[in-house]
C-alpha positions as a LaTeX table, in Angstrom:
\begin{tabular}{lrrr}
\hline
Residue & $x$ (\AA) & $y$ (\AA) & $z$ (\AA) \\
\hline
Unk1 & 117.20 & 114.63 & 148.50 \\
Unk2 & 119.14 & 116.13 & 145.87 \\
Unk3 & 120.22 & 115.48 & 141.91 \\
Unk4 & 124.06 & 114.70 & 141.29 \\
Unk5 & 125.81 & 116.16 & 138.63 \\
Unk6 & 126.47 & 112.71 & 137.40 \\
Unk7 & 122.08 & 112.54 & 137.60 \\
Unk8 & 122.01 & 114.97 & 135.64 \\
Unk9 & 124.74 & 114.11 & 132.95 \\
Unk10 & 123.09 & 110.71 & 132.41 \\
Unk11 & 118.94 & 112.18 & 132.92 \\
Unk12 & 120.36 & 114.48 & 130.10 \\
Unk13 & 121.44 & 111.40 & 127.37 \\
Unk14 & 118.35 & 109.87 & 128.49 \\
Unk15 & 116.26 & 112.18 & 127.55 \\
Unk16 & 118.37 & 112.82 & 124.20 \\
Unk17 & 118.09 & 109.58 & 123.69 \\
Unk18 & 113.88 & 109.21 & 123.84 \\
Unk19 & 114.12 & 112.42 & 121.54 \\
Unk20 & 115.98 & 110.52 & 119.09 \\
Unk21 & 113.61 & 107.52 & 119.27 \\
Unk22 & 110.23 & 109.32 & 119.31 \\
Unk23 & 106.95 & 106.71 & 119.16 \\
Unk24 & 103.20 & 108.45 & 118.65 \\
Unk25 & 100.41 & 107.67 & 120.30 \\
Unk26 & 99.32 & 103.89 & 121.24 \\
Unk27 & 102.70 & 102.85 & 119.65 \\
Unk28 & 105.24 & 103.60 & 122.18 \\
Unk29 & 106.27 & 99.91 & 122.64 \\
Unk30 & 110.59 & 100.78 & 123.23 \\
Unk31 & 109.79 & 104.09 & 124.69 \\
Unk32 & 108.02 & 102.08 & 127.47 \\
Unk33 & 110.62 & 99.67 & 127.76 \\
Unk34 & 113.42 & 102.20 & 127.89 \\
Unk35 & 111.99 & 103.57 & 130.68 \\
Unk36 & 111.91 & 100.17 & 132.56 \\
Unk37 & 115.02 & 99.95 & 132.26 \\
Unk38 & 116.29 & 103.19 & 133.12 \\
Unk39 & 114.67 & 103.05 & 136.73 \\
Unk40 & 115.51 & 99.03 & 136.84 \\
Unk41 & 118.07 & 100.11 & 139.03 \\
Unk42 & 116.21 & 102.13 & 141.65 \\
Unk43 & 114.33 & 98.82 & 143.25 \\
Unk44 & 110.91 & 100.22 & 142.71 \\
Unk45 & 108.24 & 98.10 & 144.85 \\
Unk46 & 105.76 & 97.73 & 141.92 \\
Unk47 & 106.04 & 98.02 & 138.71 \\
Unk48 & 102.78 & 97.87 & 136.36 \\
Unk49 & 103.70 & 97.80 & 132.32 \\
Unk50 & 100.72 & 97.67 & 129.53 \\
Unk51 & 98.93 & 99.88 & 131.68 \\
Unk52 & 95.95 & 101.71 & 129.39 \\
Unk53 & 98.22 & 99.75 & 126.36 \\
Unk54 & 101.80 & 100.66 & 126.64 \\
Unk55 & 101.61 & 102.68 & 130.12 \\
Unk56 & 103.93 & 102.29 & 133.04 \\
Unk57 & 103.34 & 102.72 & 136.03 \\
Unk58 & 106.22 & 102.57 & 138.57 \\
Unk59 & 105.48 & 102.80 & 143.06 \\
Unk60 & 108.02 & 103.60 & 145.69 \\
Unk61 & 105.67 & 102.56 & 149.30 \\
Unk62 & 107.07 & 103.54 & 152.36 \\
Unk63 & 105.23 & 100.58 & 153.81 \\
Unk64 & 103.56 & 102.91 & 156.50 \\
Unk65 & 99.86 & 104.16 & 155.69 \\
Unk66 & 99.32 & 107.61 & 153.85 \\
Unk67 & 98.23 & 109.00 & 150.48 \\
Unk68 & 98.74 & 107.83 & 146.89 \\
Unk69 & 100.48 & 110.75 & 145.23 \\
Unk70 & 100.78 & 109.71 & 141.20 \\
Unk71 & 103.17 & 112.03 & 139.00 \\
Unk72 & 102.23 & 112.42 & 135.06 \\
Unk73 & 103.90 & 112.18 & 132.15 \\
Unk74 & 103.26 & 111.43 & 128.33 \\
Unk75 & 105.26 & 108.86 & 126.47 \\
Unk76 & 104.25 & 109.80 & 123.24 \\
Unk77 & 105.26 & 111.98 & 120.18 \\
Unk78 & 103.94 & 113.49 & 117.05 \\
Unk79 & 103.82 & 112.57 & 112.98 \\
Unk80 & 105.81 & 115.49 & 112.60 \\
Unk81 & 109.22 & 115.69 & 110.49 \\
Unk82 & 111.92 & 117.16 & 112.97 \\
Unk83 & 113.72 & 119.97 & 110.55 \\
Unk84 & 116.41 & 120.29 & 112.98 \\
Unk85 & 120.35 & 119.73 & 112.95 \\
Unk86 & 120.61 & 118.52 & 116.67 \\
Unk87 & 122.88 & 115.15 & 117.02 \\
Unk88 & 120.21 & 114.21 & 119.14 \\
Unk89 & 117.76 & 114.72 & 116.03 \\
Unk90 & 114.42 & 112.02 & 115.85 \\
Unk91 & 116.06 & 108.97 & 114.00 \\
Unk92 & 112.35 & 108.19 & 112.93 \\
Unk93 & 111.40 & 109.81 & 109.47 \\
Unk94 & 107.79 & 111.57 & 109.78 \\
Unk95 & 107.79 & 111.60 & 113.76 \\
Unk96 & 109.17 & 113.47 & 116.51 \\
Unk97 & 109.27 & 114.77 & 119.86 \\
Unk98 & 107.90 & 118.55 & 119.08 \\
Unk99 & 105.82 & 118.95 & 122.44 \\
Unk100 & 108.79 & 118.05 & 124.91 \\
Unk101 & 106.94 & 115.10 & 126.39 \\
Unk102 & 110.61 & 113.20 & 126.20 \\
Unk103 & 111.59 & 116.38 & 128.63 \\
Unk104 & 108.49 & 115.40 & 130.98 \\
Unk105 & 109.52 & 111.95 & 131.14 \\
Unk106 & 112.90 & 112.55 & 132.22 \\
Unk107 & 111.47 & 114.85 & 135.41 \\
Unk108 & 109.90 & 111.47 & 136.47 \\
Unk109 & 112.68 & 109.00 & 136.19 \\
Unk110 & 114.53 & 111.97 & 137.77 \\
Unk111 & 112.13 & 111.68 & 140.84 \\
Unk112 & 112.38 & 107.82 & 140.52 \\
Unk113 & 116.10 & 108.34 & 141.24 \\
Unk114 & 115.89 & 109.94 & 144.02 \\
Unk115 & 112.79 & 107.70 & 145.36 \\
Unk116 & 114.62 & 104.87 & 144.62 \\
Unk117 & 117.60 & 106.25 & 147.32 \\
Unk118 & 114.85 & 107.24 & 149.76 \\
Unk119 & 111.23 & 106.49 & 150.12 \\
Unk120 & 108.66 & 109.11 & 150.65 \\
Unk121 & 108.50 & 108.54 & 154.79 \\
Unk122 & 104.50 & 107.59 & 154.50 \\
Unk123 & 102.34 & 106.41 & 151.92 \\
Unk124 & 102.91 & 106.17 & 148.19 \\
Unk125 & 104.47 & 107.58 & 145.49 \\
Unk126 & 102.91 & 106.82 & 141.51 \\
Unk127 & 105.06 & 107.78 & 138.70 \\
Unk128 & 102.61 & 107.62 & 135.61 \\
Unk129 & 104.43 & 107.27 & 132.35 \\
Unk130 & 101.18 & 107.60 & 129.99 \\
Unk131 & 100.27 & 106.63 & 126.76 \\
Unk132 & 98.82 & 108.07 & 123.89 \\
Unk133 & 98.09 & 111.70 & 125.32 \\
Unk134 & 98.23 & 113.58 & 121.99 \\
Unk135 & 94.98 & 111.91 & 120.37 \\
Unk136 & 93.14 & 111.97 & 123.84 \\
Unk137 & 92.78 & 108.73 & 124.47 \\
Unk138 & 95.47 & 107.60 & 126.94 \\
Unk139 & 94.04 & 108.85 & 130.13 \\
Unk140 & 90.91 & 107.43 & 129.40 \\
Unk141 & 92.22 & 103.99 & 129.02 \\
Unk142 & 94.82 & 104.23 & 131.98 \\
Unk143 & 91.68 & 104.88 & 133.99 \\
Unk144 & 89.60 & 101.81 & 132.52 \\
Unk145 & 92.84 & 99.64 & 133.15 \\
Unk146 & 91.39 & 97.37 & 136.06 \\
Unk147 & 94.65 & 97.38 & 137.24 \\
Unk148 & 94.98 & 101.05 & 137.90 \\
Unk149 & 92.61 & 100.58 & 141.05 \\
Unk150 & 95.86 & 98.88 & 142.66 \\
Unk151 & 97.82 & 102.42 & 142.16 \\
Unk152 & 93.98 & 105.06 & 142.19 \\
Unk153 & 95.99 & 108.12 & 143.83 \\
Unk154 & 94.45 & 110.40 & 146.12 \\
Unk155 & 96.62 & 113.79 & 144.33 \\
Unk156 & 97.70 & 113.99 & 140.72 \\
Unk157 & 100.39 & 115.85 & 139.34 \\
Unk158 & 101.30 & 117.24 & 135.96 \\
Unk159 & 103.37 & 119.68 & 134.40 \\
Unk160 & 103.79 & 120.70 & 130.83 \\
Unk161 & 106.77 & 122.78 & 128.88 \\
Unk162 & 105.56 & 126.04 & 127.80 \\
Unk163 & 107.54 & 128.36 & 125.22 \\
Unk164 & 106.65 & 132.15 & 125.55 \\
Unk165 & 107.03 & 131.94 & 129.41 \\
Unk166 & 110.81 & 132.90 & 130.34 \\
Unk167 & 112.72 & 129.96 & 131.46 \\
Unk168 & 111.68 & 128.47 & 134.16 \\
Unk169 & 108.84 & 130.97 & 135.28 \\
Unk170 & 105.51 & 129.14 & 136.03 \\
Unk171 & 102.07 & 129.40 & 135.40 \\
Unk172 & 99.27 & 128.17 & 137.59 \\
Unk173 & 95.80 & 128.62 & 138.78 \\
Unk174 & 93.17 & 127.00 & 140.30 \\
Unk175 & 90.07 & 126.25 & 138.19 \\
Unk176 & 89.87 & 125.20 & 134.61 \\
Unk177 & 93.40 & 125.43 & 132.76 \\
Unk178 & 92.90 & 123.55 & 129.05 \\
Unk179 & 89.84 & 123.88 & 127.05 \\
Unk180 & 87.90 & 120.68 & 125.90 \\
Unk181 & 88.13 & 119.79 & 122.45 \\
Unk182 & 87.28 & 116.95 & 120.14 \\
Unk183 & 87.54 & 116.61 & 116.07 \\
Unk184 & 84.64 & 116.22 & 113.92 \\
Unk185 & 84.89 & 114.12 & 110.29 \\
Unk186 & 82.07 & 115.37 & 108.05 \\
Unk187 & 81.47 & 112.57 & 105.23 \\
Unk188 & 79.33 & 113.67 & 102.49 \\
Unk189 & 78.07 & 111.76 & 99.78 \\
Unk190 & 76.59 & 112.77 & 96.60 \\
Unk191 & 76.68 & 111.16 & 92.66 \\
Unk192 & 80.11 & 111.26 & 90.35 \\
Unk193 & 79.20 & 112.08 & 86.93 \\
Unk194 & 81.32 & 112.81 & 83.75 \\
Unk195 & 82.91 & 116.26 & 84.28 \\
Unk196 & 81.28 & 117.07 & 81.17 \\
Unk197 & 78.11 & 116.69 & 81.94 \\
Unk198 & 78.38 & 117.91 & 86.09 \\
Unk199 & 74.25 & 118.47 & 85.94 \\
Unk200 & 74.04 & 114.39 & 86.19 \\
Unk201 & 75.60 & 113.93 & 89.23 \\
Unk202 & 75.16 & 115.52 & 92.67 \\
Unk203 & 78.43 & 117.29 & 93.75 \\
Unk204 & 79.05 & 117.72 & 97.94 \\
Unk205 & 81.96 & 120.80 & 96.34 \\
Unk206 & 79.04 & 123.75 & 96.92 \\
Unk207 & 78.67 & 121.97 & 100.45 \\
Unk208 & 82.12 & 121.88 & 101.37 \\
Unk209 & 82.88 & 125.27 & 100.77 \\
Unk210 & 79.63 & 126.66 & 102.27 \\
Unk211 & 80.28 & 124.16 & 105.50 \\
Unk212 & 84.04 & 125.66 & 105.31 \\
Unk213 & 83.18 & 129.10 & 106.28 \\
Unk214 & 79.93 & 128.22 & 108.16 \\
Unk215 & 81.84 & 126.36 & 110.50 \\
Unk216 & 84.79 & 128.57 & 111.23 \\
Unk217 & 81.99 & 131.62 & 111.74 \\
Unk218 & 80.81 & 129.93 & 114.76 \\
Unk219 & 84.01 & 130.92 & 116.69 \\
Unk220 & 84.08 & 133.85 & 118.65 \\
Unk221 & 86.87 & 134.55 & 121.42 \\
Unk222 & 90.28 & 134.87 & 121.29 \\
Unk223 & 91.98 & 133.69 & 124.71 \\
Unk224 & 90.71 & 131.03 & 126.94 \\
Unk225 & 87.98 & 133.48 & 128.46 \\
Unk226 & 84.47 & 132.24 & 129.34 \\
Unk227 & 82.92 & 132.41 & 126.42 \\
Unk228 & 85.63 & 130.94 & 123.69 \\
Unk229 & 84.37 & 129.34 & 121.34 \\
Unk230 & 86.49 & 127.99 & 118.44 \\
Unk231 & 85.79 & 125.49 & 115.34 \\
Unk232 & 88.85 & 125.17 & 113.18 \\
Unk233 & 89.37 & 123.31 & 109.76 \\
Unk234 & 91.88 & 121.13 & 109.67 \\
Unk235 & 91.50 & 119.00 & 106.98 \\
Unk236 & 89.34 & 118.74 & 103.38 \\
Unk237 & 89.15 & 116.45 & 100.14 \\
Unk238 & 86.89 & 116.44 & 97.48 \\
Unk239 & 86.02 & 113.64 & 95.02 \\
Unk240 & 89.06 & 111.97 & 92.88 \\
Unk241 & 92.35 & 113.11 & 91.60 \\
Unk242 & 91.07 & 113.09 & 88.29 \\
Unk243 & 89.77 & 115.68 & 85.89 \\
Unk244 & 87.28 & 113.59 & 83.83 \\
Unk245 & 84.85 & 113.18 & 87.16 \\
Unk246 & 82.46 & 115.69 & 88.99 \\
Unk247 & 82.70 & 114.38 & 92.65 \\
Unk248 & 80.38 & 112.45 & 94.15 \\
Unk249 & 82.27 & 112.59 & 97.98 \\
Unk250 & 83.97 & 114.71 & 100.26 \\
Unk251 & 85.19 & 114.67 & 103.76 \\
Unk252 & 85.80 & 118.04 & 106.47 \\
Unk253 & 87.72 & 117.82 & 109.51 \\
Unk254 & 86.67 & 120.77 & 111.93 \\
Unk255 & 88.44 & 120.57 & 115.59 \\
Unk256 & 85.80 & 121.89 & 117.41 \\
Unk257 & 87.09 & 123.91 & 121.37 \\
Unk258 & 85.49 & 125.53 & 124.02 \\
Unk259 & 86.46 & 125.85 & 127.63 \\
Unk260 & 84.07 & 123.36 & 129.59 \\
Unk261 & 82.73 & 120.84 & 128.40 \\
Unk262 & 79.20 & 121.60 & 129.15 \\
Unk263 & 80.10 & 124.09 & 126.40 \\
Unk264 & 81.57 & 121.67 & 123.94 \\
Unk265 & 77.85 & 119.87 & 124.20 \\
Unk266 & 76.52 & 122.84 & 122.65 \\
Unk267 & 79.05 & 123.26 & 120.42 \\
Unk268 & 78.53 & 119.96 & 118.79 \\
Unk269 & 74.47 & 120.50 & 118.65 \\
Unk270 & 75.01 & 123.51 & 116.95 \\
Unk271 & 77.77 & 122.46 & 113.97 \\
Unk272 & 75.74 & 119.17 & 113.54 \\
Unk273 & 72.39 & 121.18 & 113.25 \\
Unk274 & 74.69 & 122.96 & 110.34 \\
Unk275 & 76.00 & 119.95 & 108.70 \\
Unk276 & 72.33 & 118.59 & 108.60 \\
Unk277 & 70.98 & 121.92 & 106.72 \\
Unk278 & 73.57 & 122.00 & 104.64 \\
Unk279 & 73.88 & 118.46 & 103.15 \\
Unk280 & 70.09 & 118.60 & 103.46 \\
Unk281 & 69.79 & 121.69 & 101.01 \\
Unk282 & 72.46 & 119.91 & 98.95 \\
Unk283 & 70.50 & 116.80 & 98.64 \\
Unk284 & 73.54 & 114.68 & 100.00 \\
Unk285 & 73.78 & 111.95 & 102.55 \\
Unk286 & 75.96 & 112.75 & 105.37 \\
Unk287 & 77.91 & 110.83 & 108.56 \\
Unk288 & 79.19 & 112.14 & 111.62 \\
Unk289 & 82.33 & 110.89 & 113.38 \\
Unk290 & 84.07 & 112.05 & 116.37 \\
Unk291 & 87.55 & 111.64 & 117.39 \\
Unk292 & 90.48 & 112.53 & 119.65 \\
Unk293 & 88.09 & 113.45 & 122.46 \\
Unk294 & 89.46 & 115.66 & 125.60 \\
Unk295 & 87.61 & 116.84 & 128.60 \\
Unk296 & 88.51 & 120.03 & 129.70 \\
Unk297 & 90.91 & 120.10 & 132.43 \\
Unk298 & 90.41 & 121.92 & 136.10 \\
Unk299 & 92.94 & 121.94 & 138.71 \\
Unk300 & 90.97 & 121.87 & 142.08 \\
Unk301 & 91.84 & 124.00 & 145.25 \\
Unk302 & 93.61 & 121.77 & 147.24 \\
Unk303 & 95.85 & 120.26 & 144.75 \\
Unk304 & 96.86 & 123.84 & 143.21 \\
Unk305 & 97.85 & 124.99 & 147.10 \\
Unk306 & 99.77 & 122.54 & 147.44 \\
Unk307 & 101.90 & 123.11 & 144.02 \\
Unk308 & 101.75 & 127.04 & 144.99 \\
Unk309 & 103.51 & 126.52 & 148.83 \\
Unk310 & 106.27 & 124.09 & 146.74 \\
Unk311 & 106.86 & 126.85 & 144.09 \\
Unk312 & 106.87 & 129.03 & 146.86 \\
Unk313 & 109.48 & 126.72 & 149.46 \\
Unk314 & 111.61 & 126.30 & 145.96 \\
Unk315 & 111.94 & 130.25 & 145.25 \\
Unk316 & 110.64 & 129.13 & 141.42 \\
Unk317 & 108.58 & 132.50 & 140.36 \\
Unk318 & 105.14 & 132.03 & 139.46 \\
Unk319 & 101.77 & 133.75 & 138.69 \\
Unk320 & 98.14 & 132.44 & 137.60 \\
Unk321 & 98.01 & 133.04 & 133.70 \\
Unk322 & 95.81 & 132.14 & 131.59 \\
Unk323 & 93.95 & 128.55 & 130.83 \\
Unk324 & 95.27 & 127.60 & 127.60 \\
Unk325 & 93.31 & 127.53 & 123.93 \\
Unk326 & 95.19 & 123.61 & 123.81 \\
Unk327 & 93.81 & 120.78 & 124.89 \\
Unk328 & 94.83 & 117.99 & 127.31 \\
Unk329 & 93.79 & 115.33 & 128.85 \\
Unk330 & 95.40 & 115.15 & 132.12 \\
Unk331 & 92.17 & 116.60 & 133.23 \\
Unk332 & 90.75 & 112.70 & 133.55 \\
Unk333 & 92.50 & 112.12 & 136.39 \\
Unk334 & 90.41 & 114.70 & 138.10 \\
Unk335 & 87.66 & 112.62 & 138.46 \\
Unk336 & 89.51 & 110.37 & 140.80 \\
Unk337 & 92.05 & 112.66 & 142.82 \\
Unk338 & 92.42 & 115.96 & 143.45 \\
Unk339 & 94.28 & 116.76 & 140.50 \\
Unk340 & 96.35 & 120.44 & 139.45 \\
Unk341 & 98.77 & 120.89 & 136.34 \\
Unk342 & 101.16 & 123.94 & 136.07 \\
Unk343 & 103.02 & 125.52 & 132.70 \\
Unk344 & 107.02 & 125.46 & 133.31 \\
Unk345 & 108.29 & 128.00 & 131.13 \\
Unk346 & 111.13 & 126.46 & 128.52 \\
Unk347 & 111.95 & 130.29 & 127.02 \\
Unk348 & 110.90 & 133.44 & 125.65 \\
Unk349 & 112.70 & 133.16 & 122.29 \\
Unk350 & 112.30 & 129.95 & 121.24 \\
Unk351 & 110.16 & 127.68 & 118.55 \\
Unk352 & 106.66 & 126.72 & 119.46 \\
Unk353 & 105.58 & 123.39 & 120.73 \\
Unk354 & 104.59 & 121.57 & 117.59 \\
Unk355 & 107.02 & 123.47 & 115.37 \\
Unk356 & 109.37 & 120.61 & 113.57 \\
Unk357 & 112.65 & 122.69 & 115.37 \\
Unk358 & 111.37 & 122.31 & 118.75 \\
Unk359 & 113.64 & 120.85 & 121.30 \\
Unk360 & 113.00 & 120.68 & 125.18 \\
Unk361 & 115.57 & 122.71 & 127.21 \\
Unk362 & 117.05 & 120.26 & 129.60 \\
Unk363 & 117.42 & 122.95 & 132.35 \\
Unk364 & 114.21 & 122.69 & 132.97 \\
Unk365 & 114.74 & 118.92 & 134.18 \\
Unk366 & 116.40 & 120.16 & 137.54 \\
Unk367 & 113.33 & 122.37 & 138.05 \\
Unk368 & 110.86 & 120.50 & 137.32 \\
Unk369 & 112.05 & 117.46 & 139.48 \\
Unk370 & 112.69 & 119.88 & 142.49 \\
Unk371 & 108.81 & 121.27 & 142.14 \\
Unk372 & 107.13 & 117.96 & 142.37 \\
Unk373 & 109.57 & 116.83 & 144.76 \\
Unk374 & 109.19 & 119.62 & 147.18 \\
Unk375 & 105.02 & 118.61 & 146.50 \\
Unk376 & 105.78 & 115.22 & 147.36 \\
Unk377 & 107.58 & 115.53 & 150.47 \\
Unk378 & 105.46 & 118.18 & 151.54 \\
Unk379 & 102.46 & 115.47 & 151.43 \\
Unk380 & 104.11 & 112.55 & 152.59 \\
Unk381 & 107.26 & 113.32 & 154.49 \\
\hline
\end{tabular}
């Protein structure tokens, strides 16, 4: 099985296209569709749509008994501005695809191409177009989809762009690979009084910048080692945007990391222990919320050996590395298959995922495609 050149002329506009149309998480209604469409013409057996909210999931069965191998990808993009000149520039102000997860897409409909032309020669190949994997919770609800029993794989496969790694060079390892992570919203509440007269009122400002540096002292590490530990703030606001009124309320965001998630556990015990001194000793009510959970994610033996013989059997050069700081939540998935991500490198001298001039180099499509393919086969005949 093999890629044309015309493949690859039209995989190319494809993915140009879902750059120029980027959707963010839990909103990528046309994104979902276009991708429907696109592998329309390769006679998939099943095709489930709304999975986890706007999910697709798309099977090529060989009819003949064997394992359910699913492929991963992420449908969504970012609120980011794209600051770049490229025709195929995001035609949506405020959002863009800055993490390359248009790029990812493309590698499946690339393998639903060549599925389409010939089946896998037992079992069952998944292509997983997920939802909502920037804010953590598309995994999660792909999972809790009672439909996804009809498609639970027994090996799950995911890949993700990496810039700093020279083009095309890999990264994998066996055991954990992204750290857990979740974002904590402090609320604090207090009194407003006149700004005049600050003494009536009970200001949450001395709390907010005490909680500021408390919070970010509690990190300690610098690479995904055992014992990182990192609490970053993201976000702060204090009162009204007026100068007549001492505030009376105030929000921190901290995104809190570690890189299990027995760690994360304490990790949270310890920054809400903090929050509770601190508004305590300010005499201010406080609430805890949590969002954009991730697990960490682990790539077991099995699953990684596999990946290694078909980066091996492609002649695509590859080491361990390092688990990464990020988070993601492929790592779900691990809890019902044996699961293994790897890092494809997209170039040594080129903008960082999340920078508003980030583009996905559509090399890597060819690559990538010919990795999971060789996995496939390799599995399944």
């Amino acid at each position: 099985m093999y890629l044309t050149n015309q493949d690859m002329i039209e995989l190319t506009a494809w993915r140009r296209k879902l750059h120029s149309m980027p959707e963010v998480s839990r909103e990528e209604v046309a994104t979902a569709a276009e991708v429907q469409a696109f592998l329309a013409p390769t006679n998939p057996d099943q095709v489930i749509s709304g999975l986890g909210g706007t999910g697709v999931a798309v099977v090529y069965d060989s009819g003949k008994p064997g394992p359910t191998v699913l492929f991963r990808s992420e449908l969504d993009a970012l609120p980011i501005e794209e600051l770049s000149e490229l025709p195929h520039r995001s035609k949506i102000a405020g959002k863009s695809h800055m993490c390359g997860h248009d790029g990812h897409t493309a590698i499946l409909a690339s393998l639903g191409r060549q599925f389409g032309r010939e089946r896998p020669k037992s079992g069952r190949v998944v292509l997983m177009f997920q939802p909502a994997e920037e804010d953590g919770s598309g995994a999660a609800a792909v999972l809790a989809d009672e439909r996804f029993s009809k498609v639970k794989p027994d090996y799950s496969f995911s890949l993700h762009n990496f810039p700093g790694l020279p083009l095309g060079h890999v990264w994998l390892k066996e055991g954990v690979v992204n750290c857990a992570s979740r974002g904590l919203k402090i609320k604090l509440s207090g009194r407003t009084a006149h700004a005049s007269m600050p003494e009536t009122g009970i200001s949450p400002a001395p709390a907010v910048a005490q909680l500021m540096t408390a919070l970010t002292s509690l990190s300690r590490g610098t690479v995904a080692g055992e014992d990182l530990v990192l609490a970053t703030v993201t976000h702060a606001v204090i009162g009204e945007a007026a100068f007549g009124i001492a505030p009376g309320y105030a929000e921190v965001w901290v995104t809190l990391r570690t890189i299990t998630d027995d760690e994360m556990a304490t990790l949270t015990n310890t920054a809400e222990t903090l929050v509770r001194k601190v508004a305590g000793d300010g005499e201010l009510e406080f609430q805890l919320e949590y969002h954009d959970f991730f697990d960490h994610s682990e790539n077991s033996p099995e699953a990684t050996r596999i990946l290694r013989a078909a980066l091996d059997a492609e002649g695509v050069s590859h080491e361990p590395g390092l688990a990464l700081r990020a988070s993601e939540d492929f790592g779900r998935f691990a809890a019902v298959s044996k699961s293994a991500m790897f890092f494809l490198g997209a170039g040594e001298n080129v903008a960082a995922l999340h920078n508003p001039n980030y583009d996905f180099p559509d090399d890597l499509i060819p690559i990538g495609t010919r990795i999971f393919m060789r996995a496939a086969r390799d599995i399944l005949g």
